[in-house]
N, C-alpha and C positions, 0 to 999 in steps of 0.2 A: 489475039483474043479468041478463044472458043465461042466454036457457035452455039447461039442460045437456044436451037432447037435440039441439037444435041445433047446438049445439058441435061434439058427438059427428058429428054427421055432417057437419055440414062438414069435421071432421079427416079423415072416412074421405073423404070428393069428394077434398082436398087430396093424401091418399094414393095416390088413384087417377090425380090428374091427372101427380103425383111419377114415377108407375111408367112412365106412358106417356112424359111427356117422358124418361127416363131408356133406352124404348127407340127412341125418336128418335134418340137421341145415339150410342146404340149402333151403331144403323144406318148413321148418319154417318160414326163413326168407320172402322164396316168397307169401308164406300163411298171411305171418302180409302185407307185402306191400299189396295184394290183399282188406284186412280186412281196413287198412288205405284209400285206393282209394275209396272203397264204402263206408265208412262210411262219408267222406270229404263234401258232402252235407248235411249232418247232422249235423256234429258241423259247415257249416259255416252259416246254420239257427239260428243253437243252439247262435251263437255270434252276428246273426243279433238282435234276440230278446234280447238277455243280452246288446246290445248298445242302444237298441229303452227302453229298462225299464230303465237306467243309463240318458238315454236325457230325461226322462218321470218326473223322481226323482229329478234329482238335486236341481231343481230350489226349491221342497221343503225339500230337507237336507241342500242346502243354509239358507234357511230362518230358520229351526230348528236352526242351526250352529248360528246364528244372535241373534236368541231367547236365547241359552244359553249364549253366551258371555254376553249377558245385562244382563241376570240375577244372572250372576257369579261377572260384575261387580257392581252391585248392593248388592250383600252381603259380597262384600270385603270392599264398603263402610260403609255399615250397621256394620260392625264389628269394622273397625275403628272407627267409630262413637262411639263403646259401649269400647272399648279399651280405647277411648281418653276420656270417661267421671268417670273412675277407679279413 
């Protein structure tokens, strides 16, 4: 059986080591929040220009989109066409 003094104080080392990693973490934590708050003008540039290149676009991936659909339907006709003359 383990001795109960030693027990005892390895619980107390364990509780110490507990405290400190706990204000590790803390520090961490405050250190991302800090890192987040300065960075936050940055990505909300970063999302201004990712909207302005999306409204810049569309109009011509609409018209790509437009483009493919006629000429998808156009070679499912074309194919029926060569289907129906077998």
């Amino acid at each position: 059986m383990k001795n109960p003094l030693n027990s005892i104080k390895n619980l107390i080392q364990d509780v110490k080591e507990l405290g400190a990693a706990s204000q590790n973490f803390a520090q961490s934590v405050s250190k991302l929040e800090q890192s987040v708050t300065q960075t936050q003008p940055e990505i909300t540039e970063l999302q201004k220009k990712i909207d302005e290149f999306n409204f810049k676009t569309k109009p011509r991936l609409d018209r790509i989109q437009e483009l493919q659909n006629k000429m998808q339907t156009e070679i499912d006709r074309l194919s029926q066409t060569s289907i129906n003359r077998k």
